[in-house]
N, C-alpha and C positions, 0 to 999 in steps of 0.2 A: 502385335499391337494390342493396346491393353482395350479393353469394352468400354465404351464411352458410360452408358449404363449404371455398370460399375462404379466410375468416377462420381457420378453424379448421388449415386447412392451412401456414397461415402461421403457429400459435402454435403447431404441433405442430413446423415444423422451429427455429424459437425453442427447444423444450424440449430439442431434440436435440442444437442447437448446447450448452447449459447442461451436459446430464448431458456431452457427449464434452468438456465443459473441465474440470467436476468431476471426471471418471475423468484426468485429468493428473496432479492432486494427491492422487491414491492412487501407493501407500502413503503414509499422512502419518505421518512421525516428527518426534518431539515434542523443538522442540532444547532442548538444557541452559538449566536458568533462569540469573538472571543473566548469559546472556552476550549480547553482540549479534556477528551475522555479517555480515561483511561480502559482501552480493551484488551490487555492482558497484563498481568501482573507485570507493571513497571513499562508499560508500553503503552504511549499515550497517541493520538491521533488530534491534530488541529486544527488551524488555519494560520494562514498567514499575519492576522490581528495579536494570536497570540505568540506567533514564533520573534517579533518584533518589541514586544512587551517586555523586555529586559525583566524590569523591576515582577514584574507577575512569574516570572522564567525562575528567576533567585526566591520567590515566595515559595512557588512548588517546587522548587531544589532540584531540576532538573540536571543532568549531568553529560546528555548529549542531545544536540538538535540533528536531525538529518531532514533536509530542505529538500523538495522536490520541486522547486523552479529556479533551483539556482541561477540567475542569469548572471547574476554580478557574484564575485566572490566575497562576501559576507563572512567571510571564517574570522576574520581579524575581531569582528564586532563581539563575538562568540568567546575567541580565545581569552579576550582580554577579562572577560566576567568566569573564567576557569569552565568553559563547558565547551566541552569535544563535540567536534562539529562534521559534519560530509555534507557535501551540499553537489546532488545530481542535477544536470540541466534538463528538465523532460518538457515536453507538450503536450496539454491534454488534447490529442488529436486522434483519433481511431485510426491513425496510418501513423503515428509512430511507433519504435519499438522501444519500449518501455521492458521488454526482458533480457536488455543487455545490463540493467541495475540489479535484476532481482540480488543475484550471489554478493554481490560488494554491497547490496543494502544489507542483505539478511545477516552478514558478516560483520557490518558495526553495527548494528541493533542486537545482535548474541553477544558481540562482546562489550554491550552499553548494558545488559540484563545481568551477562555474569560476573560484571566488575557490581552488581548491585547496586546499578544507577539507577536512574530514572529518563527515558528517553522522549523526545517531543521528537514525531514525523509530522511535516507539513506543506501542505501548498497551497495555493490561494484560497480556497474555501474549507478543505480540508474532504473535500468527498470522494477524488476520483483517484490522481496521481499519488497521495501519501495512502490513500485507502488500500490501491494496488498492489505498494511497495508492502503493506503489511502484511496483509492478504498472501502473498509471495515470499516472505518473513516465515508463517506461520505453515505456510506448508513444508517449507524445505528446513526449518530449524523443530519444529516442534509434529512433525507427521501428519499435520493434519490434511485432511481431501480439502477440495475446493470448497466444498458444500459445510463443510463443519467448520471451516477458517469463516467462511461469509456470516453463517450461523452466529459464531462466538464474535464477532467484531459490530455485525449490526443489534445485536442483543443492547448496546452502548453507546452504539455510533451511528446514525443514520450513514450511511454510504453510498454514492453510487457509480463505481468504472466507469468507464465508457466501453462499446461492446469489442474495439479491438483491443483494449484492455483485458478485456474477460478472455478473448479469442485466448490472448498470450497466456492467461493464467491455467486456462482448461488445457493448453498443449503443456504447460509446466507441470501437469497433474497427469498429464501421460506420461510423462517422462518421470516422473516418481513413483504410478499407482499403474501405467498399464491402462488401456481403455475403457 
């Protein structure tokens, strides 16, 4: 039988690891609505205001949208304006799992980068669920740690997970980087 001890020592440096990534993303400032930023070459973060904004979409010649509240299937509205679309259905809830998207996001955002497009991720505010997907993007396609993905995206984008958000991306970061 394992040491209770133990256990607890191991989910107390879990909480540790969680609060010193949530202290990254302080101070959060809150970007301008409708716009999305661009935080990495050809990789944009927004909000819902602007993933709707057709006419501003073809202004900034976007060439693929991936939607983070998909509830209704929107792809039609997408296709018909020539821009490739994925649309996940997530919840910003700290008890969803939001890392059953990472591989199939970071998959049509690599191949929205290397076809040299231009890509909008969004969901209704643009801070928590397309933040995530980026975040998880940038780890697994471009090597980054957690702490350097958060770094390069808030430098641009105020941001903020939610903390079982964070949970999933710091296990994402084991499983690439080891503890």
């Amino acid at each position: 039988m394992s040491n209770p001890l133990q256990h607890l020592s191991k989910s107390a440096v879990k909480d540790n690891r969680l609060n010193e990534v949530a202290r990254l993303l302080r101070p959060f400032k809150r970007s301008k609505s409708d716009a999305a930023h661009e935080v990495w070459p050809g990789l944009y973060i927004g909000d819902m205001n602007m993933a709707v904004n057709y006419s501003e979409l073809k202004k900034c010649r976007f060439t693929h949208v991936l939607n983070c509240v998909d509830k209704l299937d929107s792809s039609k509205n997408y296709r018909i304006r020539g821009i490739k679309y994925l649309g996940i259905n997530t919840l910003d809830l700290e008890t969803f799992n939001i890392s059953v998207h990472f591989k199939p996001a970071a998959e049509f955002i690599h191949t929205a980068l290397m076809e040299e497009g231009k890509i909008l991720v969004h969901c209704w505010a643009g801070v928590s669920r397309s933040a995530t997907i980026v975040l998880s993007y940038l780890m697994l396609k471009q090597n980054m740690t957690l702490k350097e993905a958060i770094n390069t995206v808030k430098e641009k984008r105020g941001i903020l997970p939610n903390r079982g958000f964070l949970r999933q991306l710091l296990d994402l970061q084991t499983q690439l980087h080891g503890s």
